[in-house]
BATIMAR-387668 format. One line per field, with one value per atom (N, C-alpha, C): residue number from 1; x negated, y, z negated; atom name; residue in three letters. Coordinates in steps of 0.1 Angstrom, whole numbers, plus 5000, padded with zeros to 4 digits. Atoms other than C-alpha are relative to their C-alpha. Layout:
k	NUM, ...
east	X, ...
north	Y, ...
up	Z, ...
a	CA, ...
r	ALA, ...
//
This chain:
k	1, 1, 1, 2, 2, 2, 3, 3, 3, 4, 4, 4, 5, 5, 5, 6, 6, 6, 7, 7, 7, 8, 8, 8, 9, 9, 9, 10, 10, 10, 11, 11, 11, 12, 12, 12, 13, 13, 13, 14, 14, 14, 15, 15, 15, 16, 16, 16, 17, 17, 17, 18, 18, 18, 19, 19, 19, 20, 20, 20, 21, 21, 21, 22, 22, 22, 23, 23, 23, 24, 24, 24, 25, 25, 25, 26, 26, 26, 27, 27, 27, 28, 28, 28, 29, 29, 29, 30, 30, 30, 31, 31, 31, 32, 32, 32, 33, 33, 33, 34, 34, 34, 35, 35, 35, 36, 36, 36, 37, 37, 37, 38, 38, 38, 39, 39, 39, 40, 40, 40, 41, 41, 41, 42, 42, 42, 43, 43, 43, 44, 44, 44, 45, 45, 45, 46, 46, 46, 47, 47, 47, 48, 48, 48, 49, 49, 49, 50, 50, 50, 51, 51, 51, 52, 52, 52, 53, 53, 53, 54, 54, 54, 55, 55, 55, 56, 56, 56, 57, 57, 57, 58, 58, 58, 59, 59, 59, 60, 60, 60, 61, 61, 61, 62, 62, 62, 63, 63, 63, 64, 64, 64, 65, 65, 65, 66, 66, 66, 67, 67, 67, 68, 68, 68, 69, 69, 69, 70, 70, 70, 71, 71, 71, 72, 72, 72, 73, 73, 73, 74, 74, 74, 75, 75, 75, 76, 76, 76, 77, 77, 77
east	4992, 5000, 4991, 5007, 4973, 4990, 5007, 4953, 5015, 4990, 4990, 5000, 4997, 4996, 4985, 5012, 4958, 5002, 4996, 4966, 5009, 4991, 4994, 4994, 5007, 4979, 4990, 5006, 4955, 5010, 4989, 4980, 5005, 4999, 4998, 4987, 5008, 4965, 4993, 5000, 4962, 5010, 4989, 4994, 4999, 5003, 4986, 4991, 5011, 4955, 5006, 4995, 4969, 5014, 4997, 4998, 4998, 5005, 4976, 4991, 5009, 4953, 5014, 4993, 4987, 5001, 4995, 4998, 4984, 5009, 4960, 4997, 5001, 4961, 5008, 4990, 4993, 4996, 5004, 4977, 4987, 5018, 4944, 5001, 4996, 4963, 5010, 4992, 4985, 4991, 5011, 4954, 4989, 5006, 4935, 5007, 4991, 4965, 5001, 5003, 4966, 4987, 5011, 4934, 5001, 5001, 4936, 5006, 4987, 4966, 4995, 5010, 4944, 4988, 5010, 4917, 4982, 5013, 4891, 4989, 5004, 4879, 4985, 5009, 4856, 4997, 5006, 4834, 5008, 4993, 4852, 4993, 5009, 4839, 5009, 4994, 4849, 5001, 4997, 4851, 5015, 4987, 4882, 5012, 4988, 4918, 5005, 4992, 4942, 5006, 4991, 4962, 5013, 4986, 4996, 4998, 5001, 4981, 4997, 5004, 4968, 5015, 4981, 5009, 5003, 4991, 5021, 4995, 5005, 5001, 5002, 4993, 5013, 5010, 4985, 5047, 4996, 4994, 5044, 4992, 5005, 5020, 5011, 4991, 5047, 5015, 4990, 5076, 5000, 4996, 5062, 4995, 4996, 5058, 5009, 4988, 5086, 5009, 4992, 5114, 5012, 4991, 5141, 5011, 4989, 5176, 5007, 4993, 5199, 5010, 4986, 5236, 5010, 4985, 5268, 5010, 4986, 5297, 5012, 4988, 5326, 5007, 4992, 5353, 5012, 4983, 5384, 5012, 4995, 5412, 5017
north	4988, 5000, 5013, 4988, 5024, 5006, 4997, 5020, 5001, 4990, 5028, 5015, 4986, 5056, 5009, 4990, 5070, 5000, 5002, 5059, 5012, 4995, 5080, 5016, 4986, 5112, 5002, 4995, 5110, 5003, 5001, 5108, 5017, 4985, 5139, 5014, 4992, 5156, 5006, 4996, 5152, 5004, 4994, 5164, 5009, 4987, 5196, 5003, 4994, 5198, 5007, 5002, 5192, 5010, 4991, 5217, 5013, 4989, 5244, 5002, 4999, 5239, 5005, 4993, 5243, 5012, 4983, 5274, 5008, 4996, 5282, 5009, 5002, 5272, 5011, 4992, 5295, 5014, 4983, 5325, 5006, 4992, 5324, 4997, 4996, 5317, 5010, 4989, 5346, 5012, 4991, 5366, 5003, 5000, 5354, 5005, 4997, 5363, 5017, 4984, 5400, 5007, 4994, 5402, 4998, 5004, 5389, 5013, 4993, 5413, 5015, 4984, 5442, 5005, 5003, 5432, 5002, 5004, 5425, 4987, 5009, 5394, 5001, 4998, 5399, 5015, 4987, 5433, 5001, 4994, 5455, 5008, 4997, 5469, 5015, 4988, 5509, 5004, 4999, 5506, 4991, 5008, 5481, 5009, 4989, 5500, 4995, 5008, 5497, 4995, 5012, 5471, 5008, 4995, 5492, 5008, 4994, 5506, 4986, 5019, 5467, 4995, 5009, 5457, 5010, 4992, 5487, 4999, 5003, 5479, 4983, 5013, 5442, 5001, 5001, 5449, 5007, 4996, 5475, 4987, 5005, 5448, 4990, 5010, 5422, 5006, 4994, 5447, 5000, 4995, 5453, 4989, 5015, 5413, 4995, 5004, 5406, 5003, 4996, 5411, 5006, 4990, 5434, 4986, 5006, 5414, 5011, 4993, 5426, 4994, 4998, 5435, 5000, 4996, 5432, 5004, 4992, 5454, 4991, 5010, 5433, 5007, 4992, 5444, 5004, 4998, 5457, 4998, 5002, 5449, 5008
up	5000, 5000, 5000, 4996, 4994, 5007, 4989, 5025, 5008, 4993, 5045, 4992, 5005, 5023, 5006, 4995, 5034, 5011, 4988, 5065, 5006, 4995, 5071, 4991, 5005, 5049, 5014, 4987, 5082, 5012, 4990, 5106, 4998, 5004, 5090, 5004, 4998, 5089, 5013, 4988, 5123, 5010, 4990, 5134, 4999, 5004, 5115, 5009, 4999, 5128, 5017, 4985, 5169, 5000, 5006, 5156, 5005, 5001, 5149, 5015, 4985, 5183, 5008, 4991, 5202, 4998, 5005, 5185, 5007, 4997, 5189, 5018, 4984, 5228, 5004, 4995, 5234, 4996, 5002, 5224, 5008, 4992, 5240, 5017, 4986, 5272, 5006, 4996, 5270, 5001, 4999, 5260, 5013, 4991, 5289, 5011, 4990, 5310, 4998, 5008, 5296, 5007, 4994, 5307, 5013, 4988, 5339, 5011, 4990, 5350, 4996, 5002, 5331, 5011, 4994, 5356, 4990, 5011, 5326, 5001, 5000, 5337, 5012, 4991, 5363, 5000, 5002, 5368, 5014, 4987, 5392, 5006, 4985, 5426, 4999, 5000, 5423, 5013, 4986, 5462, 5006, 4997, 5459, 4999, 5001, 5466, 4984, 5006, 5440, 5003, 4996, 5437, 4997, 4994, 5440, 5016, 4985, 5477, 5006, 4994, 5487, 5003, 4996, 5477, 5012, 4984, 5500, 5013, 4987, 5527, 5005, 4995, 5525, 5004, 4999, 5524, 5017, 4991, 5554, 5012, 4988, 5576, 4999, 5002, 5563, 5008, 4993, 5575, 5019, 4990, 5606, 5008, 4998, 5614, 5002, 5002, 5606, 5015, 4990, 5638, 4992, 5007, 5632, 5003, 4997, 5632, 5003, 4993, 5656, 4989, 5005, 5643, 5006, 4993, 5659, 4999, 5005, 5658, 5003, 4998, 5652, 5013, 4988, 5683, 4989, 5003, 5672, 5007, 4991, 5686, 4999
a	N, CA, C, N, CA, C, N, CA, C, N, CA, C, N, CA, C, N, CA, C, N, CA, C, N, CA, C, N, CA, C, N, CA, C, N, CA, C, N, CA, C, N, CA, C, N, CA, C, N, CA, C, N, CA, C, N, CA, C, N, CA, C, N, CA, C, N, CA, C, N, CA, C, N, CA, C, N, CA, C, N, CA, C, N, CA, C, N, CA, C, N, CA, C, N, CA, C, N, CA, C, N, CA, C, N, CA, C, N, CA, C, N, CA, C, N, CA, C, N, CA, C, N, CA, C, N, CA, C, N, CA, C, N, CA, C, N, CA, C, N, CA, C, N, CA, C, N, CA, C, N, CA, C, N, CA, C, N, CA, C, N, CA, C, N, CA, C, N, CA, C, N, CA, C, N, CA, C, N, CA, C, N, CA, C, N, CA, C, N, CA, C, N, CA, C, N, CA, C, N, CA, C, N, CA, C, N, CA, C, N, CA, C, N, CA, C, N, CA, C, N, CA, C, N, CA, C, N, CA, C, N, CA, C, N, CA, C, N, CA, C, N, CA, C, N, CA, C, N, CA, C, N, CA, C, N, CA, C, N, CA, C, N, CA, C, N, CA, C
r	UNK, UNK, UNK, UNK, UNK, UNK, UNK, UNK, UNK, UNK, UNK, UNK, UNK, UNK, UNK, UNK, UNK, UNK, UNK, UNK, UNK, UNK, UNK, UNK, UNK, UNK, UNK, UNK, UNK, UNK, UNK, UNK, UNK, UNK, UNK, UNK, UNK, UNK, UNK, UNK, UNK, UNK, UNK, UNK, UNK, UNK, UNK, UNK, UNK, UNK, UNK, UNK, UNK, UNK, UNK, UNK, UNK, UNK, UNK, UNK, UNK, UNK, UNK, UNK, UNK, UNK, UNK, UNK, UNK, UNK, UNK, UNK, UNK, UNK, UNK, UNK, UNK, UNK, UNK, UNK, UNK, UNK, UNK, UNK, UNK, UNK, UNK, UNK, UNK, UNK, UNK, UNK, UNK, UNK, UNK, UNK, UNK, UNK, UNK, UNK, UNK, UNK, UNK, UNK, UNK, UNK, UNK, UNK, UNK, UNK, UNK, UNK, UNK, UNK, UNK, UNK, UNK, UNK, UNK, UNK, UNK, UNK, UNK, UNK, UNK, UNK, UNK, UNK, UNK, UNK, UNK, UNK, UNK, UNK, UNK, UNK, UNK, UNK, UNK, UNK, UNK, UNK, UNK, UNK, UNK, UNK, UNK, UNK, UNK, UNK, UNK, UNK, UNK, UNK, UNK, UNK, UNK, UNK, UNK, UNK, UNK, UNK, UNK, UNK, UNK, UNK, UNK, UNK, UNK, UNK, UNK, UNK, UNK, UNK, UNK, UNK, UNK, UNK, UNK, UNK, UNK, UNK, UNK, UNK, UNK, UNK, UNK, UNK, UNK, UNK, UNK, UNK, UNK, UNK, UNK, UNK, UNK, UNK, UNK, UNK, UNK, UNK, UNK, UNK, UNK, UNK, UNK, UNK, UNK, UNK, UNK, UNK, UNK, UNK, UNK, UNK, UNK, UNK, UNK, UNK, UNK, UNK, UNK, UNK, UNK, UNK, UNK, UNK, UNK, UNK, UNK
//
């Protein structure tokens, strides 16, 4: 009985332990992500656009790719 009982005091100890690593893990991937979107992670090139003139210039090369869809005027009758 009192090698289960230690047995199972490990067990516990390692659920705390695995636990605490998740909680750990979920923060140092939101952190890493924080930075990521801050642009902290790598050294930045002061010759790179911003990234809000990079999106507008996707969208317009994306706009102007794209084909216009024609529209048809219902008839009336």
């Amino acid at each position: 009985m009192q090698r289960v009982s230690e047995k199972l005091d490990e067990i516990n100890q390692v659920e705390a332990a695995c636990k605490a690593e998740l909680t750990r893990s979920a923060a140092l991937r939101q952190s890493i992500l924080k930075d990521a979107f801050a642009g902290k992670l790598v050294p930045q090139d002061p010759d790179d656009e911003p990234a809000s003139e990079l999106l507008a210039r996707i969208r317009a090369e994306r706009d102007a790719a794209t084909p216009k869809k024609r529209t048809r005027k219902k008839a009336t009758a």
